[in-house]
N, C-alpha and C positions, 0 to 999 in steps of 0.2 A: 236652386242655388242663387245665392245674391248677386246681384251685380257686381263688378269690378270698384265704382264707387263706395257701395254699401259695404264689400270686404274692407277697403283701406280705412275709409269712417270706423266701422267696428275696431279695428286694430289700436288706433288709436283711442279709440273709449274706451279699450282693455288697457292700453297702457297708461293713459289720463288716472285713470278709477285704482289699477291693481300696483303704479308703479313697479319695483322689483319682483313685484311676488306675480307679476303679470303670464310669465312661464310655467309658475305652480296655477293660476287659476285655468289654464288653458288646460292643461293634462288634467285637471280635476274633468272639465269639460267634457272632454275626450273620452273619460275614464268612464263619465257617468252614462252617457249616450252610447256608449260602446256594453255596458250591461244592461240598457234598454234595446239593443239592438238597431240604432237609429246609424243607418250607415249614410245618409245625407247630413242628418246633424255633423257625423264626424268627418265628413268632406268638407262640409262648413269651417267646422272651427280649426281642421287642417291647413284652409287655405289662411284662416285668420294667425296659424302662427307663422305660418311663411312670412305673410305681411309685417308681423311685428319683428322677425326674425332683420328682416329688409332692416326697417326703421332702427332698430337699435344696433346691431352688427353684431348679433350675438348667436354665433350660431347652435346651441343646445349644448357643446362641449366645452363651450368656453365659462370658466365662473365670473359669476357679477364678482364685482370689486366694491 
């Protein structure tokens, strides 16, 4: 697992890089690592959308505007 730095850094180079579609590149993530069976990757990038979840206030149910 990454570090607590290395998560927050990540989250925002997700969000830097994918702006709005930052939530669709995560679940791709997720999606793809979850048919390779990589149950660490998707701990990873679970934790990476918590973090972005934090940073924008957005929490999965609510629609971007």
């Amino acid at each position: 697992m990454l570090s607590e730095w290395e998560l927050w850094a990540c989250a925002n180079q997700v969000l830097t890089t994918h702006g709005d579609n930052a939530p669709l590149h995560v679940a791709e993530q997720i999606g793809a690592l979850a048919l390779a069976g990589d149950e660490a990757g998707i701990q990873t990038w679970q934790a990476i959308a918590r973090r972005i979840t934090q940073l924008t206030g957005i929490d999965g149910d609510t629609p971007l505007q």
